[in-house]
MINUNU-141457 format. One record per residue (C-alpha): residue number from 1; x, y, z. Coordinates in steps of 0.001 Angstrom, whole numbers, plus 500000, padded with zeros to 6 digits. Example, Ala and Ser with C-alpha at 12.3 -4.5 7.8 and 13.67 -1.06 7.14 Angstrom:
% MINUNU-141457
+------+--------+--------+--------+
| semi |     xx |     yy |     zz |
+------+--------+--------+--------+
|    1 | 512300 | 495500 | 507800 |
|    2 | 513670 | 498940 | 507140 |
+------+--------+--------+--------+
***
This chain:
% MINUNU-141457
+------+--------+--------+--------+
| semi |     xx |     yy |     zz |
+------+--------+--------+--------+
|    1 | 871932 | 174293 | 433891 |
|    2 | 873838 | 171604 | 431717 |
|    3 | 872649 | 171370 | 428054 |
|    4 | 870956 | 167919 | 428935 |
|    5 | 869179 | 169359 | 431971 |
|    6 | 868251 | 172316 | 429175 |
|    7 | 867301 | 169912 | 426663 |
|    8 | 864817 | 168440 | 429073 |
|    9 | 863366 | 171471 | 430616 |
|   10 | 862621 | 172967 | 427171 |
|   11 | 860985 | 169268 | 425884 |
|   12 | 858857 | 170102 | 429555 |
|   13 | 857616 | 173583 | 428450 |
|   14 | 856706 | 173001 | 424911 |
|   15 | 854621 | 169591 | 426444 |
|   16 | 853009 | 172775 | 428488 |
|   17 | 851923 | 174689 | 426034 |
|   18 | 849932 | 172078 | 424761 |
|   19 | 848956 | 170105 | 427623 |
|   20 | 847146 | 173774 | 429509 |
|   21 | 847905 | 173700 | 433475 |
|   22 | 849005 | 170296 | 433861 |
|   23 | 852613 | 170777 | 434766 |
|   24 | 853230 | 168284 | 437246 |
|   25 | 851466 | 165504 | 435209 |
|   26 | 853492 | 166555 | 432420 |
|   27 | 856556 | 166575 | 434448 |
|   28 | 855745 | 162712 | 435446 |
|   29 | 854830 | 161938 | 432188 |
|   30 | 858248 | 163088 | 431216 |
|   31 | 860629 | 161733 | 434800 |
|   32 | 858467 | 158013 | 433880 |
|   33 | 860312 | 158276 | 430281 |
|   34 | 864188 | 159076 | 431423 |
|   35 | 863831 | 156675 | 434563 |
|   36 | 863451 | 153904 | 431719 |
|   37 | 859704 | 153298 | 433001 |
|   38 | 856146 | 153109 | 431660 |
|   39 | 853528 | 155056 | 432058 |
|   40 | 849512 | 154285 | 432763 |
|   41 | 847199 | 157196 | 432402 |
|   42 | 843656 | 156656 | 434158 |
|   43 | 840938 | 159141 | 433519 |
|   44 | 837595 | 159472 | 431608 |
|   45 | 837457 | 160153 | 427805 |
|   46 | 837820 | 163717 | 426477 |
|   47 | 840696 | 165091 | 429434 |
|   48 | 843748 | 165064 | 427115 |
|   49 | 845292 | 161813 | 427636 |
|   50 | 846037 | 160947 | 424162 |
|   51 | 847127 | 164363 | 423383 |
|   52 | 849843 | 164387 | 426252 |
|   53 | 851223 | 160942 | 424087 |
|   54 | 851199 | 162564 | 420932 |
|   55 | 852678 | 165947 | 422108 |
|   56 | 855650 | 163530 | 424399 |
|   57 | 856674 | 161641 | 421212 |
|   58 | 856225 | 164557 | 418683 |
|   59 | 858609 | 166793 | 421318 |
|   60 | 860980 | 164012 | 421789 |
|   61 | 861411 | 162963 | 417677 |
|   62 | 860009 | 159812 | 418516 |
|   63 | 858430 | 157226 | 416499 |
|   64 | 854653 | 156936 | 417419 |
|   65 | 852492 | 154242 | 417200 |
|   66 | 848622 | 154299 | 418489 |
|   67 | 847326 | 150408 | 418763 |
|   68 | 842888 | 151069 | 419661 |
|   69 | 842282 | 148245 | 422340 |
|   70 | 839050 | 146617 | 421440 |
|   71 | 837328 | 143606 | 422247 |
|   72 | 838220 | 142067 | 419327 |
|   73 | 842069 | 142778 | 419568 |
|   74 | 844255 | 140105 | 418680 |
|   75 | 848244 | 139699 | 419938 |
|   76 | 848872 | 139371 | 415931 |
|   77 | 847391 | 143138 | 416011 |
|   78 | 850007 | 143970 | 418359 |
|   79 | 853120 | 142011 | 417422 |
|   80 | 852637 | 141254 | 414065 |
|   81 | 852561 | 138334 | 411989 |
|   82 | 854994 | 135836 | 409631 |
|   83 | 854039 | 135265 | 406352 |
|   84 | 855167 | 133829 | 403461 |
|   85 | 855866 | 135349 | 400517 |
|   86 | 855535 | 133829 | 396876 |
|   87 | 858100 | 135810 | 395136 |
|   88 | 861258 | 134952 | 397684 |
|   89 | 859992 | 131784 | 398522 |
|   90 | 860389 | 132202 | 402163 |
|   91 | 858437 | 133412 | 405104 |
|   92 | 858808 | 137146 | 406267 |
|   93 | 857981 | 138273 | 409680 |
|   94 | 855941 | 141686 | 408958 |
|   95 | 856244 | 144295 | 412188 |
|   96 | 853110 | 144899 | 414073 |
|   97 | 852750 | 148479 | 415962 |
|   98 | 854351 | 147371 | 418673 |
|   99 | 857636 | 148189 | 417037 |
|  100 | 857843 | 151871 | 417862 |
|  101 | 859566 | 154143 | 419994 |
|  102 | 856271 | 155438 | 421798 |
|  103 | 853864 | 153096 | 421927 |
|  104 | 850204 | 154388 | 422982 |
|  105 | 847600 | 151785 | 424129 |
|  106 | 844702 | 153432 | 423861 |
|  107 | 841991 | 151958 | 426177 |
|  108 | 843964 | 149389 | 427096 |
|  109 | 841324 | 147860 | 429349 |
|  110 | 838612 | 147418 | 426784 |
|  111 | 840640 | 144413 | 425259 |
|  112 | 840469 | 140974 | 426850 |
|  113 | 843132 | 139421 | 428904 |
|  114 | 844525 | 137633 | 426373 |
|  115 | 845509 | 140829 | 424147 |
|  116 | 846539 | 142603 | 427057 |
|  117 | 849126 | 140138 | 427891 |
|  118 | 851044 | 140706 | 424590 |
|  119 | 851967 | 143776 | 426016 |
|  120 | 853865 | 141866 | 428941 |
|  121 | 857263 | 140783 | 427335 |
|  122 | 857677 | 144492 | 425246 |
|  123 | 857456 | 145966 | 428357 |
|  124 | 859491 | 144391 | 430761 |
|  125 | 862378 | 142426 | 428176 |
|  126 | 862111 | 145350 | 425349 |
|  127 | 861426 | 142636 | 422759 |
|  128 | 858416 | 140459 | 422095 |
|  129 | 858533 | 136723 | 420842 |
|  130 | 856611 | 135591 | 417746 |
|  131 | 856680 | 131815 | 417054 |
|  132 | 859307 | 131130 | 418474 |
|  133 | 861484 | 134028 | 417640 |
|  134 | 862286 | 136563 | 419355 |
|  135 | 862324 | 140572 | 417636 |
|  136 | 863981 | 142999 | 419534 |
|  137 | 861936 | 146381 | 419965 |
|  138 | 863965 | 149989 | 419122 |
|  139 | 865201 | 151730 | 421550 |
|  140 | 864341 | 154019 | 423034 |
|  141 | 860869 | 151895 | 424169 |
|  142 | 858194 | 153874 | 425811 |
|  143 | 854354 | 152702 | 426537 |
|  144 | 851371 | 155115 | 427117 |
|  145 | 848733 | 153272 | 428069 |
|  146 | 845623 | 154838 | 428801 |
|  147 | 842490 | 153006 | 430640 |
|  148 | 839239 | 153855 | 431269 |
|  149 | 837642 | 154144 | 435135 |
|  150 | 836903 | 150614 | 436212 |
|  151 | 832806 | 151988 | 436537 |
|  152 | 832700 | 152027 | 432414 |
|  153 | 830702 | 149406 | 430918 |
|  154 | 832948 | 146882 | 428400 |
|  155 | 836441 | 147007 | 430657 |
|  156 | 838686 | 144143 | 431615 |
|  157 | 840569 | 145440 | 434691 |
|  158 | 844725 | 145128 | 434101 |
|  159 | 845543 | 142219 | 436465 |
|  160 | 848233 | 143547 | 439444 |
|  161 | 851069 | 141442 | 437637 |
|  162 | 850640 | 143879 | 434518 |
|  163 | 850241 | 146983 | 436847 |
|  164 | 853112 | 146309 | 437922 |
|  165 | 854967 | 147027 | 434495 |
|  166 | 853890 | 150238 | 434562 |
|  167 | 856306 | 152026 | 436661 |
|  168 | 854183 | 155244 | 437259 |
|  169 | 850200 | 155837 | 436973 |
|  170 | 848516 | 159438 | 436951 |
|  171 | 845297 | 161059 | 436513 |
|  172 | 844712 | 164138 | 434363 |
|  173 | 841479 | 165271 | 435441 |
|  174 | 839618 | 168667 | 434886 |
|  175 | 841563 | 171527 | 433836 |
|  176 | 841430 | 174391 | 436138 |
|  177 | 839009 | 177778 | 435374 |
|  178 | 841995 | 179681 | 433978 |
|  179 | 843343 | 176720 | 432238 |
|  180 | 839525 | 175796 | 430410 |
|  181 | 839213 | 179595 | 429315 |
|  182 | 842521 | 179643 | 427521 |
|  183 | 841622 | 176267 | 426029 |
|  184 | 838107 | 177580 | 424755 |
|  185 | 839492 | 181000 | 423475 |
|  186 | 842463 | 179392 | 421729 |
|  187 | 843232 | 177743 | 419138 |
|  188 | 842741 | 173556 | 418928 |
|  189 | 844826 | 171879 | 420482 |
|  190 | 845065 | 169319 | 417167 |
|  191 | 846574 | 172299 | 415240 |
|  192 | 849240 | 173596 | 417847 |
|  193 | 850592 | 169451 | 418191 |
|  194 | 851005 | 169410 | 414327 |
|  195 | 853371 | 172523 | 414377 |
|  196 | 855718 | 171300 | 416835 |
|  197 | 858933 | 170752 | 416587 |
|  198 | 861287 | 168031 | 418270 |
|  199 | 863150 | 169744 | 420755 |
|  200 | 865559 | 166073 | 420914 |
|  201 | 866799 | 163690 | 418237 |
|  202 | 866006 | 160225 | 419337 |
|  203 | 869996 | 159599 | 419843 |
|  204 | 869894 | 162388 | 422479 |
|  205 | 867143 | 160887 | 424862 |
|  206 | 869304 | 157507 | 425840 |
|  207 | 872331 | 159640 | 427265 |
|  208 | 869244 | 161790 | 429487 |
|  209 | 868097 | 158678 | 430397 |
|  210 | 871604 | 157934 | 431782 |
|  211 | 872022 | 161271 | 432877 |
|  212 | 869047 | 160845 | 435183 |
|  213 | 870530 | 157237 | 436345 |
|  214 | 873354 | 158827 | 437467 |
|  215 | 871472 | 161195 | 439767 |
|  216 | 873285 | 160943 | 443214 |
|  217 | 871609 | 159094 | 446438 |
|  218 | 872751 | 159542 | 449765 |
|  219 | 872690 | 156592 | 452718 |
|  220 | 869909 | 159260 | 454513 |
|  221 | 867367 | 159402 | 451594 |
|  222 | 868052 | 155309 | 451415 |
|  223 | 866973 | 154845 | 454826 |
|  224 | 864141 | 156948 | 454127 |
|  225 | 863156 | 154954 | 451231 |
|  226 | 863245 | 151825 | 453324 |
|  227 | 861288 | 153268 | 456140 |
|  228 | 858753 | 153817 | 453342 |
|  229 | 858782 | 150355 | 452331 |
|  230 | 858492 | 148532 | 455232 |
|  231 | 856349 | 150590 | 456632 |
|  232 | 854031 | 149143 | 453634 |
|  233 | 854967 | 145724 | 454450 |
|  234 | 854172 | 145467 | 458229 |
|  235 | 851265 | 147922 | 458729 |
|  236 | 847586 | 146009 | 458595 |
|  237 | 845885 | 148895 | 456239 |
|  238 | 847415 | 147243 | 453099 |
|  239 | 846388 | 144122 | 451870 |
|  240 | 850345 | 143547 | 450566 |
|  241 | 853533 | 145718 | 450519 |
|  242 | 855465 | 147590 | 448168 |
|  243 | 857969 | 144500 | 446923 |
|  244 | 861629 | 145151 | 445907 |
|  245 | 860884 | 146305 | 442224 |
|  246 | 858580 | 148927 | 443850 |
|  247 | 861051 | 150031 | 445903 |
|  248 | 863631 | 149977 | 442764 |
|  249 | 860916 | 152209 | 440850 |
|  250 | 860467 | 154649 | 443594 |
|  251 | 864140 | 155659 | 443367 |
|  252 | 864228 | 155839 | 439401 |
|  253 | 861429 | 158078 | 439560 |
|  254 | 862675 | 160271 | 442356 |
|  255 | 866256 | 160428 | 440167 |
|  256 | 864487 | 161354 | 436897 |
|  257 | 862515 | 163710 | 438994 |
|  258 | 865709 | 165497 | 440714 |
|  259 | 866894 | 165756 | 437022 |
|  260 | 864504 | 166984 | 435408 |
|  261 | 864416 | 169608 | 438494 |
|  262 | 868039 | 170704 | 438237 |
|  263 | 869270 | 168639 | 440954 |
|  264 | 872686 | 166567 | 440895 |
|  265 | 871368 | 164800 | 443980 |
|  266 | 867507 | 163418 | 445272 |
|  267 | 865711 | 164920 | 448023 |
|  268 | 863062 | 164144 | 450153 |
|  269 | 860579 | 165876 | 448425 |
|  270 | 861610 | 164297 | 445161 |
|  271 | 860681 | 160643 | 446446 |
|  272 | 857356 | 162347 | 447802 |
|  273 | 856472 | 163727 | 444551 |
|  274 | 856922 | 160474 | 442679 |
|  275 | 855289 | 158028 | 445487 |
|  276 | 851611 | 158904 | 444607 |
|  277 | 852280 | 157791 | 440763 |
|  278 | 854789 | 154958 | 441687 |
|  279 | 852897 | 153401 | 444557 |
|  280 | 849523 | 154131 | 443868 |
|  281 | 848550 | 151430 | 441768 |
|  282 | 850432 | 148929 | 444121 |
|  283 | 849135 | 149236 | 447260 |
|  284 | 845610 | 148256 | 447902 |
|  285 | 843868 | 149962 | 451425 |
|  286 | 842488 | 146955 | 453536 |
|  287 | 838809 | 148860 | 454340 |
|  288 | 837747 | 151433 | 451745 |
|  289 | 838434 | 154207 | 454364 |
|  290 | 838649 | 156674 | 451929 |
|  291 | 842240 | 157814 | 452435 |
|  292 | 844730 | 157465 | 449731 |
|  293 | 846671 | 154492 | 450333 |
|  294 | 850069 | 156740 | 449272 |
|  295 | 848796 | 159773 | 451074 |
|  296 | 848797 | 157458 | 453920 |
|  297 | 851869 | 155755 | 453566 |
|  298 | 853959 | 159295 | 453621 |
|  299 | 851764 | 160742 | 456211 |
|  300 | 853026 | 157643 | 458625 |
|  301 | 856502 | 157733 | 457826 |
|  302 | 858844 | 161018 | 459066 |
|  303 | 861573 | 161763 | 457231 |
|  304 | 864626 | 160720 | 459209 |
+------+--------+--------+--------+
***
């Protein structure tokens, strides 16, 4: 194993530790980051979802930043403001918490449309434009947003153009028996995240990133990935298909994911392990059938 491919896999464990029996959530979490993506936890209060942002940055030496979406949320609260200042005579443009390395959005549904949107630009240019100017965000730029279920009272659902930013969504859910027992019996959680220690200076994570870009792809798992996507596009149980920067996300994901495995190359199964996260919040099932539109999708196609 290379010392990046080390670097990574330890950053994984110590995530672990914290984050009890959630390993492949963790391990999405951490492919969505090094495939350059975004990431969109949905789950009820109280199942660790700002916890897994805290431990990612805090393993990773990241900056953090937590912005609480409310209905009262103005872009200003996000991007920040100009001002002018008496003593210099001249207006200074004061950083909102947008400028950070890891970014969470807590409840990012419970703002209105109009705060949600100031997200848009940071997400998908890595800078955000304030009167007129535009401020370049650091690098590396990472958003955790997490959202309450759609049931809750006092949500705005994310409109499909800004689901689309986020390159993966997940679930946590419950923790397994084994899992709960060692959470109730140990020690809180809050205490273990303020004793870690960054496994990565922030310098280190770009080259993973391009590490992970570099991932090899063969002409077979291309026409596999394909398959996948028109299969999406032509089949009457979606309302629309998985467009080109679906398909683009799929195989960033499934790269990351072969990295962060110990692969030089992407599999089959690395595509399939990413396409619930990656697709999931893209494809919409025609009838409420009750199958998962992605458990669908790769039950349909055969690998070739």
């Amino acid at each position: 194993m290379t010392s990046a491919r080390q670097a990574a896999h330890q950053a994984a464990l110590q995530i672990e530790g914290v984050l009890l029996g959630k390993r492949e959530r963790v391990r999405l979490a951490l492919a969505c980051l090094l495939a350059r993506g975004h990431l969109l936890i949905e789950d009820i209060p109280g199942v660790g979802k700002t916890l897994l942002a805290h431990a990612l940055a805090q393993t990773l030496g990241l900056r953090f930043q937590r912005i609480q979406f409310t209905s009262d949320l103005l872009p200003a609260d996000i991007l920040g403001v100009t001002v002018f200042e008496r003593e210099s005579g001249a207006f200074l443009f004061r950083p909102g918490p947008i400028f950070a390395q890891v970014v969470l959005a807590d409840e990012v549904n419970r703002a209105t449309p109009k705060a949600q949107s100031a997200l848009l630009e940071a997400m998908e240019e890595g800078q955000v434009t304030v009167e007129g100017r535009s401020q370049p965000l650091p690098a590396p730029f990472f958003v955790i947003a997490t959202q309450n279920p759609d049931k809750q009272v006092g949500v705005f659902p994310l409109p499909e153009s800004q689901l689309d930013r986020f390159l993966m969504r997940i679930d946590l859910g419950y923790p397994d028996r084994a899992s709960e027992r060692e959470l109730l019996q140990g020690e809180d959680r809050r205490e273990i995240l303020a004793r870690l220690k960054p496994c990565l200076e922030p310098a280190e994570l770009i080259p993973l990133q391009e590490a992970a870009a570099r991932v090899h792809v063969a002409p077979a798992l291309l026409d596999y990935l394909q398959q996948l996507l028109h299969y999406s596009r032509k089949t009457p149980h979606f309302l629309t298909g998985l467009s080109p920067r679906a398909g683009l996300a799929l195989l960033r994901g499934a790269k990351a994911w072969a990295f962060l495995e110990g692969r030089d190359h992407v599999i089959p199964e690395d595509l399939q392990a990413v396409l619930p996260s990656v697709a999931g919040h893209r494809l919409r099932a025609v009838s409420a059938s009750g199958v998962d539109p992605a458990e669908h999708l790769l039950s349909a196609v055969a690998i070739p």
